[in-house]
C-alpha positions in Angstrom: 76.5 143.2 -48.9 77.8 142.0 -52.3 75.2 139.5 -54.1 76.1 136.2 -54.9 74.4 136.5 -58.4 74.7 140.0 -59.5 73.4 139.2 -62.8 70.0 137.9 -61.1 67.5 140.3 -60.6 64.9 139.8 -57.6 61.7 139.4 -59.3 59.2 141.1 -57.4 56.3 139.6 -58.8 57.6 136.3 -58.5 57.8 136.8 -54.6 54.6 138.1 -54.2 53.2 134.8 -56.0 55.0 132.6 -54.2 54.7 134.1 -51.0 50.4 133.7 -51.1 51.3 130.1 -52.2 48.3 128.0 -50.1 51.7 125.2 -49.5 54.2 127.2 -48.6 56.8 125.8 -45.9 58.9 127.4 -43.2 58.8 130.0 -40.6 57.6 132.9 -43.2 61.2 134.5 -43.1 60.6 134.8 -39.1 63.2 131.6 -38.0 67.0 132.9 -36.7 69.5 132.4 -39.4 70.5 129.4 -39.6 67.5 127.6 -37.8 66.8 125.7 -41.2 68.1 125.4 -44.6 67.3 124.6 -48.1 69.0 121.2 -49.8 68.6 121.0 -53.5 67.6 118.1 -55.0 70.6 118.0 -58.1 68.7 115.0 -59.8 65.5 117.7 -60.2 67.1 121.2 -60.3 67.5 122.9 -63.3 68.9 125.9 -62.7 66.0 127.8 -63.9 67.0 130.4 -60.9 63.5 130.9 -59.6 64.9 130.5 -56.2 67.5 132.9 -56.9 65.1 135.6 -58.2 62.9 135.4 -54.9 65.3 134.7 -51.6 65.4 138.0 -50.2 68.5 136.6 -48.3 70.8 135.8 -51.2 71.3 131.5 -50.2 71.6 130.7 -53.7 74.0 130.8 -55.9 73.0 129.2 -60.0 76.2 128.0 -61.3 78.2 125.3 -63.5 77.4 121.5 -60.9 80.7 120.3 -59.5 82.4 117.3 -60.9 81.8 115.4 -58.1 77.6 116.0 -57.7 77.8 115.7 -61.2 79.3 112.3 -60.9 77.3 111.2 -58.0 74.1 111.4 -60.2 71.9 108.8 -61.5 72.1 108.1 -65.3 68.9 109.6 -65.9 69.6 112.6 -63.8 73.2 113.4 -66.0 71.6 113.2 -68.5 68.6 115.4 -67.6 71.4 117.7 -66.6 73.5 117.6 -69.2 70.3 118.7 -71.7 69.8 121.7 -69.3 73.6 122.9 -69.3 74.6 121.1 -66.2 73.9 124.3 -64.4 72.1 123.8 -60.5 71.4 126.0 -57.7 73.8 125.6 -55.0 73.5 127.7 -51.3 76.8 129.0 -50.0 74.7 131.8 -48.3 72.4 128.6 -46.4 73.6 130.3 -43.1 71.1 133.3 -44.0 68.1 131.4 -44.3 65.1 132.8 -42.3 62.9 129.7 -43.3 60.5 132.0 -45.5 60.1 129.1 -48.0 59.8 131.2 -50.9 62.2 128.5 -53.0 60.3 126.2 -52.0 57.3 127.0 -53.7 59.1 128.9 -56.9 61.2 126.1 -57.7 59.5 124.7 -60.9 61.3 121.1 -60.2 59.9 120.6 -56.8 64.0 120.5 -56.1 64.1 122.5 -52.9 63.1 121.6 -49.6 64.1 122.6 -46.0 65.4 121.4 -43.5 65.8 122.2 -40.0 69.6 122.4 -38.4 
């Protein structure tokens, strides 16, 4: 399988954390591919690749936001991610998902949620 983000490592550490979170969501990587998937919130992300670094099923991809989700943005929110590079987490790999809910509870914004198919 090549990796979306090649130049992300998986922090282990990370995982572990955010796997013993007490709010974690989801299906604890058990769900059938597909069964749910994350959304990311563009207004909040940051593309501070937590999610990135803990998904042991490669969903996300941290990357340059399209014109037109850039565009589609509040004022506040392009402006907010503008000062952070306009970079945001997309999921091209959302088909993988096992619902383990480890972005969930990494994501420093509170920008990822999931959400059954």
């Amino acid at each position: 399988m090549t990796r979306r983000n090649p130049e992300i490592a998986r922090d282990p550490d990370k995982a572990k954390r955010a796997a013993s979170h007490p709010k974690r969501p989801g299906e604890q990587c058990k769900a059938a591919p597909g069964t749910w998937v994350p959304r990311v919130d563009r207004g909040r992300c940051e593309g501070k690749k937590d999610c990135a670094e803990v998904c042991p099923y490669d969903v996300f991809e941290i990357r340059r936001i399209d014109d037109a989700d850039f565009a589609a943005l509040g004022p506040l929110a392009k402006l907010k991610s503008m000062v952070h590079g306009r970079i945001t987490a997309y999921t091209p790999g959302e088909a993988d998902c096992r619902s383990c809910g480890l972005c969930v509870v990494a994501c420093p914004e509170k920008a990822i949620t999931l959400v059954r198919v």
